[in-house]
One Martini backbone bead per residue (centre of mass of N, CA, C, O) as a GRO file, in nm:
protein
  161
    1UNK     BB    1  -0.706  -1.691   0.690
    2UNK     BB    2  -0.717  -1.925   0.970
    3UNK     BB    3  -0.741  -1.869   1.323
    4UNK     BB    4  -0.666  -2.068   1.633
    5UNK     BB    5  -0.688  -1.873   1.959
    6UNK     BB    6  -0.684  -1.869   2.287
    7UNK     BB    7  -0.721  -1.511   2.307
    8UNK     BB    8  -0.908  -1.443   2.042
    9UNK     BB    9  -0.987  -1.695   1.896
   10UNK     BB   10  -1.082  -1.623   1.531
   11UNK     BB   11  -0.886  -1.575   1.292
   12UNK     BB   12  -0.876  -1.321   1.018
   13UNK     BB   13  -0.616  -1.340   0.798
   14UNK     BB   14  -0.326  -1.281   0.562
   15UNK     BB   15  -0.072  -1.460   0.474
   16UNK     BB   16   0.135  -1.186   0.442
   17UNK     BB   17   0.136  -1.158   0.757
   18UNK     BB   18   0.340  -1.328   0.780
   19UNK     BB   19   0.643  -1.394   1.014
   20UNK     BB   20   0.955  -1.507   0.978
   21UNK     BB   21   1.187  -1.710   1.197
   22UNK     BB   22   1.396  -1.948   1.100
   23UNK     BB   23   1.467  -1.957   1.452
   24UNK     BB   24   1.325  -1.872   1.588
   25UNK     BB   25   1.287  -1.796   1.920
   26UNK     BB   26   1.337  -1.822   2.223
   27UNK     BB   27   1.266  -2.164   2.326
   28UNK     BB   28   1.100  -2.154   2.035
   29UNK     BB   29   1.234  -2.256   1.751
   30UNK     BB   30   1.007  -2.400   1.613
   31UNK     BB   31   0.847  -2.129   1.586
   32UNK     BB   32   0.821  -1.974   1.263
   33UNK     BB   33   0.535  -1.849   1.278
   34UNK     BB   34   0.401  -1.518   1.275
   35UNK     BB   35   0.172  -1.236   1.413
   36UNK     BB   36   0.050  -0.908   1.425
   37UNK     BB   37  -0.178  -0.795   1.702
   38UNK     BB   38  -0.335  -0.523   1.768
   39UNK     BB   39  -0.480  -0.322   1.862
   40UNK     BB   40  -0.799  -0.139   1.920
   41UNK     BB   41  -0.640   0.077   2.106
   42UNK     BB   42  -0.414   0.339   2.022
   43UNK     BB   43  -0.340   0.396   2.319
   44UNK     BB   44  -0.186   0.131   2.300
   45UNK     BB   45   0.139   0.004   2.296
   46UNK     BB   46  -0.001  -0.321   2.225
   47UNK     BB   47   0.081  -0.623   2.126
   48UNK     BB   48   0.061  -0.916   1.926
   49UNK     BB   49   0.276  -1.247   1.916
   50UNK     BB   50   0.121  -1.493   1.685
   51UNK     BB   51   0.126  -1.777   1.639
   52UNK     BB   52   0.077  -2.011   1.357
   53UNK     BB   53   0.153  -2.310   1.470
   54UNK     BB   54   0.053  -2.214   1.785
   55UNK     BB   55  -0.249  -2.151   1.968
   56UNK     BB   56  -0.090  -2.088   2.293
   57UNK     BB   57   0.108  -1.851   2.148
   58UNK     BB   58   0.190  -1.562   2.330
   59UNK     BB   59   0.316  -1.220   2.281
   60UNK     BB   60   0.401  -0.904   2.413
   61UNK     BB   61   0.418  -0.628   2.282
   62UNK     BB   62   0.672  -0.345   2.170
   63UNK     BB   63   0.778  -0.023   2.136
   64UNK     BB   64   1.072   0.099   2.290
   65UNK     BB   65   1.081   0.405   2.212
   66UNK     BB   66   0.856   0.461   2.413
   67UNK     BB   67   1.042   0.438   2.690
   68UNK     BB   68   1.322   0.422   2.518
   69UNK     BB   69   1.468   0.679   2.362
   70UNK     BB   70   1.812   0.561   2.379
   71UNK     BB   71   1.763   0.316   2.213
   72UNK     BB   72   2.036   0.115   2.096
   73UNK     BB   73   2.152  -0.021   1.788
   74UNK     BB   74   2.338  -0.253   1.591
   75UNK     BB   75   2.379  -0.417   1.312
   76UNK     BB   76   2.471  -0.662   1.128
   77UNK     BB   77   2.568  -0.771   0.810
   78UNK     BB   78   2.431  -1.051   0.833
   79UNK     BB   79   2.148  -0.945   0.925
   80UNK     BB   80   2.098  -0.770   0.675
   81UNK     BB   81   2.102  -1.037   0.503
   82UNK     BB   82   1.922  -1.231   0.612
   83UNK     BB   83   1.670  -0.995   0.599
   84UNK     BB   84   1.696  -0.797   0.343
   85UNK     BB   85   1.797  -0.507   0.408
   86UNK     BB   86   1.759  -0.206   0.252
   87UNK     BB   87   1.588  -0.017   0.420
   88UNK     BB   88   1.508   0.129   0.753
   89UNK     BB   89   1.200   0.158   0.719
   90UNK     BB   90   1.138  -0.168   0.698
   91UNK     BB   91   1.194  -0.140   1.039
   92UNK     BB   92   1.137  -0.321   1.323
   93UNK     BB   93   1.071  -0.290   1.687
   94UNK     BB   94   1.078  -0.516   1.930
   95UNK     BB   95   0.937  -0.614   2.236
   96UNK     BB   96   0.917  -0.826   2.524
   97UNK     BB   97   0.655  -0.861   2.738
   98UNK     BB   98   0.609  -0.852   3.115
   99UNK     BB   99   0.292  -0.916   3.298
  100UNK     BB  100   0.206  -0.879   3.594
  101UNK     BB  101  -0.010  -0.841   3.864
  102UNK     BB  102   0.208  -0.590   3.901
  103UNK     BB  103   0.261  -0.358   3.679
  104UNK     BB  104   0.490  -0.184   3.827
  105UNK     BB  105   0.694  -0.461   3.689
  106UNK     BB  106   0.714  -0.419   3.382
  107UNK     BB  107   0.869  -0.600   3.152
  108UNK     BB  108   1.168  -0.536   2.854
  109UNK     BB  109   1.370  -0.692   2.614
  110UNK     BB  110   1.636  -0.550   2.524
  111UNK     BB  111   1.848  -0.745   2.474
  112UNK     BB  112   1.611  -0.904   2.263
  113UNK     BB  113   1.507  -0.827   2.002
  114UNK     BB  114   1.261  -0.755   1.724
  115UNK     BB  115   1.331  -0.797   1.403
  116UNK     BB  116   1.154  -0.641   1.114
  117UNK     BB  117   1.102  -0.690   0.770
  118UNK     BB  118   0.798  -0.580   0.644
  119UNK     BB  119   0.842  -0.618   0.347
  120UNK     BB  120   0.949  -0.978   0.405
  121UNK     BB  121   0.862  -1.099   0.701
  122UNK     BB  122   1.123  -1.107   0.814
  123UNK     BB  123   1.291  -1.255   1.112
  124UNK     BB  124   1.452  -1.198   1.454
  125UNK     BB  125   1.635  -1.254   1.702
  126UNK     BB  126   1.851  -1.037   1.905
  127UNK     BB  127   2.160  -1.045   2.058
  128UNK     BB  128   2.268  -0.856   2.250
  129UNK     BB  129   2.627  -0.709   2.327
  130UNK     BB  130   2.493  -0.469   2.570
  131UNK     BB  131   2.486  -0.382   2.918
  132UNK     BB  132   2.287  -0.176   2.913
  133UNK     BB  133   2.082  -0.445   2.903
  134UNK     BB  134   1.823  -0.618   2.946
  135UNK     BB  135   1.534  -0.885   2.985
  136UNK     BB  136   1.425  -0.709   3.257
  137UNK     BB  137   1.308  -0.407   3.202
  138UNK     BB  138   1.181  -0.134   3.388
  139UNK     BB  139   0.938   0.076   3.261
  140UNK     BB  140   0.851   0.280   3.456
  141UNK     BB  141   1.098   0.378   3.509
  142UNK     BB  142   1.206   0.488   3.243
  143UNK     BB  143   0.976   0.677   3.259
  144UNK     BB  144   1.101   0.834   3.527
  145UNK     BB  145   1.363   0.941   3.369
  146UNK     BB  146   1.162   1.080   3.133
  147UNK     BB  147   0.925   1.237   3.265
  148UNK     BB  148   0.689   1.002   3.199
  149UNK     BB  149   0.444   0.980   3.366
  150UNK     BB  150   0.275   0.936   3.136
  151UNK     BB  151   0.185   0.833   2.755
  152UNK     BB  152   0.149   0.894   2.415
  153UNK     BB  153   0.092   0.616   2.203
  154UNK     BB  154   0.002   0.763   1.942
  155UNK     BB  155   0.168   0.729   1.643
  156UNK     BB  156   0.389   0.493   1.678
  157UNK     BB  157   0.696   0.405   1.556
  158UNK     BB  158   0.894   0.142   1.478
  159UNK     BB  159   1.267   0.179   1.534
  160UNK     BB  160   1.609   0.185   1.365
  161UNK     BB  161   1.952   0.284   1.427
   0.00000   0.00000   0.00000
């Protein structure tokens, strides 16, 4: 299939790449099938979640076990059934990410993950009921926390404890 993008231009991918989110994003409900378009660069933890719906809808994500190494949270069972959650290893989880234009307030939704089934390309947002998090994380902050003045970005993937 052929996507024209605002940021990214004209894009070709395969339709099973469409990840569906049946109740859409916040704020965005009506949008309900994205794709997620990687780096070029592996070294770079960001991804982009690319609406199929709307050209002009992109959010930045990342994977935040990259920067928040005990981000924990449990679904519910409700959840597990309604995208079809057969096994852990099928589940990726994604933050949105907010980029400022001083990068050092970079911030990311622990609060309301996405979680897909990439298995069946179904997908949530989740709003967790856990005070621990909230929905602009300090990413820079988190990582002085965890001594990881750099980080190498290669090489991780998204998990669902």
């Amino acid at each position: 299939m052929k996507l024209k993008t605002k940021h990214f231009g004209e894009l070709e991918f395969a339709k099973e790449k469409i990840i569906t989110f049946s109740q859409g994003l916040i704020a965005f409900e009506e949008k309900k099938r994205f794709i997620i378009i990687n780096s070029e660069d592996e070294q770079l933890p960001f991804a982009w979640l690319q609406s199929v719906d709307d050209y002009n809808l992109t959010f930045v994500i990342m994977n935040p076990f990259i920067f928040k190494k005990d981000y924990d949270f449990k679904l519910s069972q409700e959840i597990v059934e309604e995208l079809d959650i057969k096994e852990e290893k099928d589940v990726a989880v994604f933050s949105i990410v907010v980029v400022p234009a001083d990068i050092n307030k970079m911030t990311a939704n622990l609060l309301a993950p996405l979680v897909i089934n990439e298995r069946n390309k179904k997908g949530k947002q989740v709003v967790l009921n856990d005070k621990r998090y909230t929905t602009k994380h300090l990413i820079k902050e988190e990582l002085k926390k965890n001594n990881q003045g750099g980080c190498n970005y290669a090489g991780t993937d998204a998990k669902e404890k």
